[in-house]
Residue, then its C-alpha position, 0 to 999 in steps of 0.5 A: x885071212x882067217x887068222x889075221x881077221x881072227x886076231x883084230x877081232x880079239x884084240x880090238x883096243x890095239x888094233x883100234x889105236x893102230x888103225x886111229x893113227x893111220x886114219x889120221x895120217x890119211x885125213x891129214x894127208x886128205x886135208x893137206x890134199x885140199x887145201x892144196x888144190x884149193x888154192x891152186x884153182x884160185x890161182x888158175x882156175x879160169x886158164x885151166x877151164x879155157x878148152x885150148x889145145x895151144x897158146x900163143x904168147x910173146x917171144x921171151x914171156x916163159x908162158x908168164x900172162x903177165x910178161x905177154x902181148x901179141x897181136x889180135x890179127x895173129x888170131x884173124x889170120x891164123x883160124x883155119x890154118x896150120x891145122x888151127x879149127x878155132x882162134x880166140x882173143x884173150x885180154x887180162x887185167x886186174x880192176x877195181x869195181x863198184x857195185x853201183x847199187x850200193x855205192x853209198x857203202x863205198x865197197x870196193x873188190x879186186x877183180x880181174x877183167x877177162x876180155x873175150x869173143x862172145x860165143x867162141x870156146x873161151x868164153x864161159x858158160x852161165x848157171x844163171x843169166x844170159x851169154x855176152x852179146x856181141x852188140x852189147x859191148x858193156x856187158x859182162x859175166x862175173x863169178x858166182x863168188x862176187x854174187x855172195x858179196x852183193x852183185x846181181x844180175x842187171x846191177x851196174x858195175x862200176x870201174x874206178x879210175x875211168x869212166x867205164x861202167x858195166x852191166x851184170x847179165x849173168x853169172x859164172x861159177x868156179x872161174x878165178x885168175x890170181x886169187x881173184x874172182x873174174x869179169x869177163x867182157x867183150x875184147x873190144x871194151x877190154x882193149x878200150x881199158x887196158x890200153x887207154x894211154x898212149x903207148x901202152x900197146x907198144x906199137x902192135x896192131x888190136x893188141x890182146x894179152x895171148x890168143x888160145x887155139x883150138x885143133x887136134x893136129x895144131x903145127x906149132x912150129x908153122x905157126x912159130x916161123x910165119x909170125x915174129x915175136x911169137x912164140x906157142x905153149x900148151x895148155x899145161x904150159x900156159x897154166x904153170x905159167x900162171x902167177x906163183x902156181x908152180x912155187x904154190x904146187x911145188x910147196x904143196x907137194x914137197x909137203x905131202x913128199x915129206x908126210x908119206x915119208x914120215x907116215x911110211x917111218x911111223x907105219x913101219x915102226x908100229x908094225x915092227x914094234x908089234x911083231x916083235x911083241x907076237x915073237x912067242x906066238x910066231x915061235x909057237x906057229x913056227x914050232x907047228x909046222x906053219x911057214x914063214x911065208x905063211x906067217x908074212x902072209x898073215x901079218x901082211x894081210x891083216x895089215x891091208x885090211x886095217x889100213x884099207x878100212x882105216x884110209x876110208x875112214x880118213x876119207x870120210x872124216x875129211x868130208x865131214x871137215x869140210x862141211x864145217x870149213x869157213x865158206x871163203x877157205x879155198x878148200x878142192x877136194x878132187x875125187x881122183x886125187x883122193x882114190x890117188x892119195x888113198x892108193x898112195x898110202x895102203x901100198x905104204x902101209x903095206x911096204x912097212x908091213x913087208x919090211x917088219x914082217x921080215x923079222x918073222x924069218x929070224x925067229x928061232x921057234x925054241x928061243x921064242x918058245x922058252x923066252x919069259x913074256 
């Protein structure tokens, strides 16, 4: 180890650049990282958030919210049973509201309406505010982010095309459901909306968009046979299910696919380029008596030293990006995903540093000696 840190300290302009070039690999990958987690929570934010062990979703939706509607009794029935410990109702739509207060300016937001039982696990906890009363069936709790457009606690919310109107009595952080800041309400004022004209619950009885389980040995396939036109998912399900989460995933990651690829090419070849320039410095090693297995070791060595601090400056540089992204960029950066995609990389840095410094073992120390730099 005491060659290779030697040898950085030597020659700090070239292992400065190579370490540059690492460190901006890494942020891209960091950034890259984020924004993809950002938007994925966006997406499925407010099912990942649900502590359910299992869903019950329609017959034929492929674990699709929007594709499902079953039965409230199925939850009533349920609790208790087939290893069930807690049932919970679960409704979804997506509304247009008014904020009653500023009416005059006309501002109108995209939301979606979330209908759940006060005090069951589905319903959300509150940073600010009180929790939905079960008596107080026009009470309602709305994300934070609908808070920074002008909502408050004790406003009045306005749903267009009915006559319903709601009262804020707390807020909710990080619970988004398709790109879209939530509202959650009591199941039966949610039931009242979503299925106002004639018909639209097709025929089932207290008709919900899924119904959430809560237990550690939950049998599914019980639940499956005694209830027609059901069919379970689990929670991992339920949120690749969500609206162009997977196609959003499956875009992100063959995206970061590709950019380890090509930073294990650019690392490699760097590397490669380099050792090749030291041919006559391994020649003269060779010559002394040093081993090849010494000389790959030092190469690989000062490789992980370089990578490893230049990743950890990759790590610090996103952060420091992140303070200045516009507040509406959809930005996550998950501490365990950059320990990952960290880990990711030094060992990439590493494998193309143990392919060039097979080089090493080709090097006939008195051709290297004699040749003309």
């Amino acid at each position: 180890m005491f060659l290779p840190i030697k040898e950085m300290k030597h020659s700090k302009t070239r292992f400065a650049m190579i370490g540059a070039i690492i460190m901006l690999i890494a942020w891209l990958v960091f950034i890259l990282s984020g924004l993809g987690n950002g938007l994925s929570t966006l997406a499925a934010a407010t099912m990942k958030n649900i502590d359910g062990d299992l869903f019950i979703y329609e017959e034929g939706s492929e674990a699709a919210i929007m594709k499902t509607k079953v039965s409230g009794t199925i939850a009533d029935d349920v609790e208790g049973k087939f290893g069930v410990k807690q049932a919970a109702k679960f409704g979804q739509s997506t509304i247009i509201i008014q904020n009653e207060a500023t009416s005059g300016e006309k501002v109108k937001n995209d939301v979606t309406f979330i209908g759940v039982e006060p005090g069951k696990f589905i319903e959300p906890k509150v940073v600010e505010g009180q929790q939905l009363d079960q008596n107080d069936p026009f009470s309602v709790l709305i994300d934070e982010s609908l808070h920074k457009k002008g909502y408050e606690i004790g406003d009045t919310i306005v749903v267009t095309s009915s006559d319903i109107k709601l009262k804020i009595v707390g807020f909710t952080t990080g619970e988004t459901f398709n790109h879209l800041s939530t509202v959650f309400v009591n199941i039966a004022t949610w039931q009242s909306y979503a299925f106002a004209a004639p018909g639209s619950d097709n025929g089932l009885e207290n008709p919900l968009t899924m119904i959430a389980l809560q237990g550690k040995s939950i049998e599914a396939d019980q639940i499956a046979k005694n209830y027609n036109l059901i069919e379970t998912f689990t929670k991992s399900e339920a949120v690749m299910g969500m609206p162009g989460y997977k196609e959003e995933s499956a875009t992100i990651y063959m995206m970061l696919a590709f950019l380890f690829a090509i930073s294990a090419v650019i690392i490699a070849v760097f590397f490669y380029v380099f050792i090749l320039q030291k041919t006559q410095q391994f020649g003269v090693m060779k010559a002394i008596g040093a081993s090849n297995r010494f000389i790959k070791n030092s190469i690989i060595s000062q490789v992980f030293v370089l990578s490893f601090m230049s990743i950890i400056a990759g790590i610090a540089l996103t952060y420091l990006t992140a303070l200045v992204f516009p507040e509406g960029m959809p930005f996550n950066l998950d501490f365990k995903m950059v320990l990952i995609y960290g880990v990711i990389l030094l060992i990439v840095s590493v494998l193309g540093s143990i392919i060039s410094a097979r080089q090493v073992t080709k090097i006939d120390p008195l051709t290297a000696i004699g040749r003309v730099e």
